[in-house]
C-alpha positions in Angstrom: 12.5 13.3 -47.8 13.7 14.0 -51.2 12.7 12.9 -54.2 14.3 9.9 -55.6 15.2 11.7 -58.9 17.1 14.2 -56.7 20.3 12.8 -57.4 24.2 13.9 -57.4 25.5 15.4 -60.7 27.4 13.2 -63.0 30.3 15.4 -62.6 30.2 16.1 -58.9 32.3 19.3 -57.8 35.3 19.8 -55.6 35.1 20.4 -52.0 37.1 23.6 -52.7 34.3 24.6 -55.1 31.6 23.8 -53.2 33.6 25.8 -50.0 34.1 29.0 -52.8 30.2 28.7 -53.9 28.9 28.8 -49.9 30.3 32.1 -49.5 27.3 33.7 -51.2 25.3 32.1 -48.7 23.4 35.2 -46.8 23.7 33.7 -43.5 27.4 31.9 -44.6 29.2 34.9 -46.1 31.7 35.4 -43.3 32.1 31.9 -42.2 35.9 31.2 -42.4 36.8 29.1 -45.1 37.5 25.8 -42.8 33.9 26.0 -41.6 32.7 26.1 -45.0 35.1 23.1 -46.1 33.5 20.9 -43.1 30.1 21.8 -44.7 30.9 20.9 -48.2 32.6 17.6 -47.1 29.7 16.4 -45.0 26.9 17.7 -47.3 25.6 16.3 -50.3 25.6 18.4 -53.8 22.7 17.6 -56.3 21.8 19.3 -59.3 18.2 19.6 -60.6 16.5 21.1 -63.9 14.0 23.5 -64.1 10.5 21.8 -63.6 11.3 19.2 -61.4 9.8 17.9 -57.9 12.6 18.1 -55.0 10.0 17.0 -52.5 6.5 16.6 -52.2 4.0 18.2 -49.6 3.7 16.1 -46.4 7.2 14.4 -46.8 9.4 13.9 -44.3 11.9 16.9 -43.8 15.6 15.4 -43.3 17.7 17.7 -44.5 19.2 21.7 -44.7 19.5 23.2 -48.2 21.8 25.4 -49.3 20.7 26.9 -52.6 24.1 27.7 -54.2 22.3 28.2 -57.3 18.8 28.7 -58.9 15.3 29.1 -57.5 12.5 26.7 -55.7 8.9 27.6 -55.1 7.0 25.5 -52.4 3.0 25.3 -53.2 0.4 23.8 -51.4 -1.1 21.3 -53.7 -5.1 22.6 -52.5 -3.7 26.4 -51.4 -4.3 28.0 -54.6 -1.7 29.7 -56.7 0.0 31.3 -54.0 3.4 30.4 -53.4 4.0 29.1 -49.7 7.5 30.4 -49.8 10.0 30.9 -52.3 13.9 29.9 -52.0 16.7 31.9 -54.2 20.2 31.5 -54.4 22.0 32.2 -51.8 19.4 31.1 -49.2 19.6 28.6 -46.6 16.4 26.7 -46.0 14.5 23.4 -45.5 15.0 21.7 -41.9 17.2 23.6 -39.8 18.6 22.8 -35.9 16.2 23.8 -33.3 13.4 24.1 -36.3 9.9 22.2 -34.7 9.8 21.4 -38.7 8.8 17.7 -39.3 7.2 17.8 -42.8 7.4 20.0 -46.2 4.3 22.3 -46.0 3.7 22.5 -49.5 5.1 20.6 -52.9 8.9 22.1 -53.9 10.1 22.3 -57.7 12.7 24.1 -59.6 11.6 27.0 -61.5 15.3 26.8 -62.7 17.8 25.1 -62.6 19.4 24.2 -59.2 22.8 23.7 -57.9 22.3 23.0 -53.7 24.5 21.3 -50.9 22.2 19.0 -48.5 23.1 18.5 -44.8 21.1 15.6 -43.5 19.5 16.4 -40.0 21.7 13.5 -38.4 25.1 15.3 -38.8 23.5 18.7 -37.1 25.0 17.9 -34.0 28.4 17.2 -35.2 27.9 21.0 -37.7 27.1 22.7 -34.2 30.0 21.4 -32.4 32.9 21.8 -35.6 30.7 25.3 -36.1 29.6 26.9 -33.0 28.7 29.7 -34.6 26.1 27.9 -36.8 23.6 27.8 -34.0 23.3 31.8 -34.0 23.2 32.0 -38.0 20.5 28.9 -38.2 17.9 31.0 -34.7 18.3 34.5 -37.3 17.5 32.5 -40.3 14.9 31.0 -38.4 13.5 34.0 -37.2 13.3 35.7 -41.0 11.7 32.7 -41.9 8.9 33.0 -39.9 8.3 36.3 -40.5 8.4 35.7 -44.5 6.2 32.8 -44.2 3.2 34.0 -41.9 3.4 37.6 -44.0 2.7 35.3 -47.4 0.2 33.3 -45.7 -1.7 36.8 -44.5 -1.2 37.5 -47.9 -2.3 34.8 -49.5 -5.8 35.1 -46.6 -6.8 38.7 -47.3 -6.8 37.4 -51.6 -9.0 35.2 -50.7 -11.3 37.2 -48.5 -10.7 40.1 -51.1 -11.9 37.1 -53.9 -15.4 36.3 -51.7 -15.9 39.8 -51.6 -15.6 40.8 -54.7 -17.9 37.8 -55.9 -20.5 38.7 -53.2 -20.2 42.2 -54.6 -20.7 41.3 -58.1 -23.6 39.2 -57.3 -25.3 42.0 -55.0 -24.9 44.7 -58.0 -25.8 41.8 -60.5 -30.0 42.3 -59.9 -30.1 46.5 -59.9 -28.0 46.5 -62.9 -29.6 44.3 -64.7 -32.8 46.1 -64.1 -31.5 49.0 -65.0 -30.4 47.7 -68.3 -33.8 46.5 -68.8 -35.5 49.5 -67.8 -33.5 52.0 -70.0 -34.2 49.7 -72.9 -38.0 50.2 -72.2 -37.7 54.1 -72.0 -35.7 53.8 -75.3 -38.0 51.9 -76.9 -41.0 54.1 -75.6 -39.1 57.2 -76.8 -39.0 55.8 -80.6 -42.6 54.9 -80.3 -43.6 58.5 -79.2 -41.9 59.6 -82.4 -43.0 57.5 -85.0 -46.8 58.0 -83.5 -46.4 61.7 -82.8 -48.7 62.8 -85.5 -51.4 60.4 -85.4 -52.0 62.0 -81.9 -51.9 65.5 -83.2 -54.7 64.3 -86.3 -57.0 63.3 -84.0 -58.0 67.3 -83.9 -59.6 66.7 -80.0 -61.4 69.9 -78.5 -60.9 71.3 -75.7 -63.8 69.7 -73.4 -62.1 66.0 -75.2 -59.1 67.2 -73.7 -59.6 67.8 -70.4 -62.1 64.9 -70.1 -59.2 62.5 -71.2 -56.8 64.0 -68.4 -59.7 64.0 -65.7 -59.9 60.3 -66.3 -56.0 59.8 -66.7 -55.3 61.7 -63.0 -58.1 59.5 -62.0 -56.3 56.2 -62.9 -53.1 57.4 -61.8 -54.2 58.5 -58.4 -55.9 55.3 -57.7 -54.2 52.9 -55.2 -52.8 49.9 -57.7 -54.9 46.8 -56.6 -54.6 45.0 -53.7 -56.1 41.5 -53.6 -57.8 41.1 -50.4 -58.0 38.0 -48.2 -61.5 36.8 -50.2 -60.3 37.9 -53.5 -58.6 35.8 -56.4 -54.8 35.8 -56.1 -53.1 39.0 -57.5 -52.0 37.1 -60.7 -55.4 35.1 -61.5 -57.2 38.3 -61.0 -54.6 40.8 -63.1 -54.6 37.9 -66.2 -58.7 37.9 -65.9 -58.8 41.7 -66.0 -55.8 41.8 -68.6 -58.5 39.5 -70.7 -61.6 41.5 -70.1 -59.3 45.2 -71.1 -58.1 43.6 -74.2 -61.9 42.0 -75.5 -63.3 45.4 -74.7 -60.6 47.4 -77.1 -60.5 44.4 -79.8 -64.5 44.8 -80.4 -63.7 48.5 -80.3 -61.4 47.7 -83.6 -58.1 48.8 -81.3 -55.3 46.8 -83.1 -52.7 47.9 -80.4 -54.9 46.2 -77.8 -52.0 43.3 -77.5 -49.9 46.3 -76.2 -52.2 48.4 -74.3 -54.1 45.7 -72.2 -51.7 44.5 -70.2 -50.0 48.2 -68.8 -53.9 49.4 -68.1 -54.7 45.7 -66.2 -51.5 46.4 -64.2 -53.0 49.9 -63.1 -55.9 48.3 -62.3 -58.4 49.9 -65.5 -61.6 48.0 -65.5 -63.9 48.0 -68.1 -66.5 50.7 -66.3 -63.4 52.8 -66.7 -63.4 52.3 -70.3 -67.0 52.7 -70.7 -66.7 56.1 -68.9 -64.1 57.1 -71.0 -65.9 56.0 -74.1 -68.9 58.3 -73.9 -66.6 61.2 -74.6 -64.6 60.1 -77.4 -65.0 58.0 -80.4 -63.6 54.5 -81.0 -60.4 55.8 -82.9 -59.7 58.5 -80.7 -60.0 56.1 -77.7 -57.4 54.0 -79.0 -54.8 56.4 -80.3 -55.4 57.8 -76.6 -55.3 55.0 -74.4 -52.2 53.2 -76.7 -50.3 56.5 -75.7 -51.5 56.5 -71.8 -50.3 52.6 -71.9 -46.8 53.9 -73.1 -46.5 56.5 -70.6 -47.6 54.1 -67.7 -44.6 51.5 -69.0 -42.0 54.4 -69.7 -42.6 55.7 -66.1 -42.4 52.4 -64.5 -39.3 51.8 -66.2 -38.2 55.6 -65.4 -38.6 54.6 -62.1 -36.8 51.3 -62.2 -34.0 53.2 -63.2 -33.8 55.5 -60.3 -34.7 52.7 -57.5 -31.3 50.7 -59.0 -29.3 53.7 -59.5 -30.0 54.5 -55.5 -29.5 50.6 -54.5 -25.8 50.7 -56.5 -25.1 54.0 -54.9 -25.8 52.4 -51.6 -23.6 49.5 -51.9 -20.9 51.9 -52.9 -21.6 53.8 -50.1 -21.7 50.8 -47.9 -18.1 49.2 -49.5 -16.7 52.8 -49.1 -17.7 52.9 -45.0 -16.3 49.0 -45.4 -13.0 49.9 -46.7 -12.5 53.4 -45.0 -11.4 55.0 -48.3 -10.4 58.6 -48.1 -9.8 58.7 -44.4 -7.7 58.5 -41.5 -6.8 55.3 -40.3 -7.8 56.2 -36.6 -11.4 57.1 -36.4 -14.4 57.8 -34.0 -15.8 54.2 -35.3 -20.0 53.8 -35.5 -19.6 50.2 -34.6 -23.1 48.9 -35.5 -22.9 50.9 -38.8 -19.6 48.5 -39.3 -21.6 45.2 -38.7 -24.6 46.6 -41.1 -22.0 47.7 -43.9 -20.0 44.0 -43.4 -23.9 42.1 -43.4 -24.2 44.0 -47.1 -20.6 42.5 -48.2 -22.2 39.1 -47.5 -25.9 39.6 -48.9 -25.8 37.3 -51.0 -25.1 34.6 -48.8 -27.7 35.2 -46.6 -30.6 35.0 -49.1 -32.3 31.5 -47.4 -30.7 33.1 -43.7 -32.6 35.0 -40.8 -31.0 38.0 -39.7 -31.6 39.4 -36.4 -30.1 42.5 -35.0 -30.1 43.5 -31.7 -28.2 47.2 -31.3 -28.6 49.4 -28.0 -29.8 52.8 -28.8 -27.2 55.6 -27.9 -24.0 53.5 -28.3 -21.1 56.0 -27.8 -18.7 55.6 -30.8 -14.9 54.8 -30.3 -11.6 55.6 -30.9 -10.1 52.7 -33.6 -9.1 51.4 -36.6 -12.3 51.2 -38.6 -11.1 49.0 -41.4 -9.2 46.6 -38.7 -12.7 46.1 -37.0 -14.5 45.4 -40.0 -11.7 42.5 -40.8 -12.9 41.6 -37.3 -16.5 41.4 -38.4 -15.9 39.9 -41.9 -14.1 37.2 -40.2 -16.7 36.0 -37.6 -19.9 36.9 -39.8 -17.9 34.5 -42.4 -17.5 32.0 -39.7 -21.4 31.7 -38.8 -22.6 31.8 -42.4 -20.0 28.5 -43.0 -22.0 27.2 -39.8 -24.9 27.1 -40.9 -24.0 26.0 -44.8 -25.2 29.7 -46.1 -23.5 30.4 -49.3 -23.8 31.0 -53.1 -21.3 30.3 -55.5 -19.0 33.5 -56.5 -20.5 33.1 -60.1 -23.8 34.1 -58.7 -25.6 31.0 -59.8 -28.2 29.3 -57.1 -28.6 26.0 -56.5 -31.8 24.3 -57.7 -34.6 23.0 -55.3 -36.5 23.7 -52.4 -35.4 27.2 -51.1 -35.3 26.6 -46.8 -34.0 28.9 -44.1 -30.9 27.5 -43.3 -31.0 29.4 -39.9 -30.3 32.3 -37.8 -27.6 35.0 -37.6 -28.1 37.2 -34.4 -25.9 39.9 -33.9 -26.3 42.1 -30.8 -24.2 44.9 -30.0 -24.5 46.6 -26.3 -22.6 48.3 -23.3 -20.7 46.0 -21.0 -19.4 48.1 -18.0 -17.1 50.3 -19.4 -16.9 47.6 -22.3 -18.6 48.0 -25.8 -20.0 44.0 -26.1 -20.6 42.7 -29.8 -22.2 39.1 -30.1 -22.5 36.9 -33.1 -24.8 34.3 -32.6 -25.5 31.5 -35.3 -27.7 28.5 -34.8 -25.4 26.6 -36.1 -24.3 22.6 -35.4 -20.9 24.2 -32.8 -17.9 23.5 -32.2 -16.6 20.2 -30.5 -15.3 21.3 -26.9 -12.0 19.8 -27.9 -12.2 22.6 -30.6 -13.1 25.4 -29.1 -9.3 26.6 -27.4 -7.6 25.7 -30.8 -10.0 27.4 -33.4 -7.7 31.0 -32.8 -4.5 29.1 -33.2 -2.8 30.0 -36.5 -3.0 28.0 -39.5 -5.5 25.2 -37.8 -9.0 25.2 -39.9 -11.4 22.4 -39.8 -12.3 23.9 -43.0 -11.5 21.5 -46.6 -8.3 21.7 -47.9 -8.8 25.2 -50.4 -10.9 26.6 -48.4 -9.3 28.2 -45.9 -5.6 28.9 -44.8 -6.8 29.3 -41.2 -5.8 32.7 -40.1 -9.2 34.7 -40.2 -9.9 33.8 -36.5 -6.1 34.2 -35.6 -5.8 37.5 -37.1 -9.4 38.3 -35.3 -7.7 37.6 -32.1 -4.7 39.9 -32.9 -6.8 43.1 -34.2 -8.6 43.0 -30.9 -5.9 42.9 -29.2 -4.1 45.5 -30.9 -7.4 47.8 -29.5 -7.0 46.3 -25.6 -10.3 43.3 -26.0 -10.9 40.6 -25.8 -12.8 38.0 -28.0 -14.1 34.9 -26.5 -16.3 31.4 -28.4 -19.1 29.9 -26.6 -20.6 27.0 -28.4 -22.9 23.8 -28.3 -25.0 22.6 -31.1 -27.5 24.9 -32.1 -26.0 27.6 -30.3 -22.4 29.6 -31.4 -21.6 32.8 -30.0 -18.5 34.7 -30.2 -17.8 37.7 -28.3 -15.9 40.9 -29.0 -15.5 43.1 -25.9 -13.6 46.6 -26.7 -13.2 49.4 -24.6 -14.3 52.7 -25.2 -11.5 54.8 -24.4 -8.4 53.8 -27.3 -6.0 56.4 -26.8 -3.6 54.4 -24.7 -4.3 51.5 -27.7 -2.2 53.2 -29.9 
């Protein structure tokens, strides 16, 4: 149903007019002229400006619009900015005869100004008979339609996969950047200490038997293990504050006023004070200090050297493992690793999994196949995606965490076998299932039991198509606690493609 404010113009048009202006009609332009005067006398012209509502999502859909001038974008009102479809002039759209069409799919407004003819539904029987050739124009306009509409809607499901992505992505490379921020700042820092101090090293004038004493005791430290509590000790903080305490009292009554800085990097290597004392009856007071404060700043500047180099491997890794995602730089057909898939779409989704248990369950020796690598992983995005919403696993895309208790929220098992001839992938979650009634709809397109904006409900769907595209088969077995889909693909593709 229309709008109410949809209303005829003030100065309504001719027949003959309206008859002229239906000729740019796509599907109308070689209609004879006496068709096109039968549809301008039984239609209805209105005129709309730009910005307002011709109908609003979930309305009844009564009537065929010829857009003789202008443009309308239908939106769903919780789809996101997408636009569900977009009507220009010279289109014919809205209901049309043999359309299964009851209601507007999304909300339809003029982006500017309109000039249309309306045919209600009720006179389509009387078009089809005065206009037989209506009924092939309206099955082609149909059929483009279709087309148009499930290509935005694909569309509009890989942004929003591409969106999760990227904000599981950002949240993954979050933690090793941030360290490595932190550490380089540290090794600056230590590098402008090492200058301004250089000399008060070189004045301390140590001979040779000082020197080598001082690195005996330095290798020493460093090639101790770093301490361990064991199961009767103190806790590992209680005990590294108490010797952090005991360090810094031994250097203050030595007159060390850098003992703020130098305590707590010789407690974290686990120094005692016998060490000290050792190191003591070689060296005098000063020279201790000057010593042990440049020891403590080598001990933080390699710890932060190798901070640097443990994130700069872990961000190398997840581009490695979003470059074996995405397939980039190859062939679309590949011999695929299909557990190194799964273990590169389980990093995509990290994140998400921080309060989950992940079990993997991969047969040793799996042949690889013949397939679309990046097609598969859409496979595995979609159903990994699927458990994770099962059991409630998730972290907003800005990273943040929710505050309270931190629970497991349950298990993710995927296995991945031989079948036969028949390479078998399971993903299992221990989720509440699906309802019976459920389970034969859930790879329907568009149907989500999902809230509105959070799903267009084509992941599944478009699951079910891939796998068919490679000759499988993927089957749902479910009851609560207990989800599993299956993913069946044979090994030899070649007639696949």
């Amino acid at each position: 149903m229309f709008s109410p404010a949809v209303k005829a113009p003030v100065a309504p048009s001719s027949s003959e007019q309206i008859a002229d202006a239906l000729v740019n009609i796509g599907a109308l332009h070689d209609l004879p002229f006496e068709d096109r005067m039968w549809l301008a006398t039984h239609g209805r012209e209105v005129c709309v400006s730009a910005g307002e509502v011709l109908f609003e999502e979930g309305a009844t859909a009564d009537h065929m619009v010829l857009i003789l001038k202008g443009e309308i974008h239908v939106r769903r009102q919780h789809g996101g900015p997408v636009a569900l479809f977009i009507g220009r002039t010279g289109q014919m759209t809205g209901i049309l005869p043999f359309s299964r069409m009851k209601s507007y799919g999304g909300q339809g407004f003029a982006v500017s100004p309109v000039w249309a003819l309306l045919v209600a539904r009720t006179e389509f029987p009387a078009m089809l008979e005065a206009i037989p050739s209506m009924a092939q124009r309206v099955v082609s306009t149909l059929l483009d339609r279709v087309r148009e509409v499930t290509r935005i809607e694909q569309q509009a499901e890989k942004l929003s996969a591409l969106g999760k992505l990227a904000g599981n992505l950002a949240h993954e490379l979050n933690n090793p950047a941030s360290a490595a921020q932190r550490a380089a700042a540290t090794v600056v820092e230590a590098v402008q200490a090492y200058r301004r101090n250089r000399f008060r090293f070189i004045n301390l004038c140590l001979n040779q038997e000082q020197i080598h004493t001082i690195e005996a005791w330095e290798s020493k430290v460093l090639d101790r293990p770093l301490p361990m509590p064991g199961i009767n000790e103190q806790p590992g903080a209680l005990d590294y504050l108490k010797r952090e305490e005991t360090v810094r009292g031994w250097l203050t009554q030595r007159g060390c006023a850098e003992a703020w800085e130098i305590a707590p990097e010789l407690a974290e290597q686990g120094v005692t004070v016998a060490d000290l004392d050792e190191l003591s009856s070689t060296i005098g007071p000063a020279q201790i200090c000057i010593s042990l404060q440049f020891f403590a700043r080598y001990l933080r500047s390699s710890r932060a050297a190798d901070t640097l180099l443990i994130s700069a491997a872990r961000i190398f890794d997840l581009i490695d493992a979003v470059k074996d995602y995405s397939n980039m730089d190859r062939a679309p057909i590949l011999q695929v690793d299909v557990p190194a898939g799964l273990d590169a779409t389980l990093l995509m989704f990290q994140s998400r999994m921080q309060h989950v248990k992940v079990e993997r369950d991969y047969e040793k020796g799996l042949p690889r196949i013949s397939a679309y690598s990046g097609e598969l992983n859409q496979v595995w995005t979609a159903l990994i995606e699927n458990a994770l919403d099962a059991l409630g696993a998730g972290t907003p895309l800005d990273g943040s965490s929710s505050v309270g208790e931190e629970k497991e929220e349950g298990t993710l098992r995927i296995t991945c076998r031989m079948e036969g001839d028949m390479l078998l992938v399971e993903i299992w979650d221990t989720g509440p299932g699906i309802p019976p009634e459920l389970q034969e709809r859930i790879f329907e397109p568009f149907f989500t039991t999902k809230a509105p904006g959070r799903g267009l409900g084509l992941g599944l769907d478009y699951a079910m198509r891939i796998v068919r595209k490679h000759r499988g088969h993927l089957s749902v077995k479910s009851e609560p606690g207990s989800t599993c889909f299956r993913v069946r693909l044979p090994l030899d593709q070649l007639q696949a493609y």
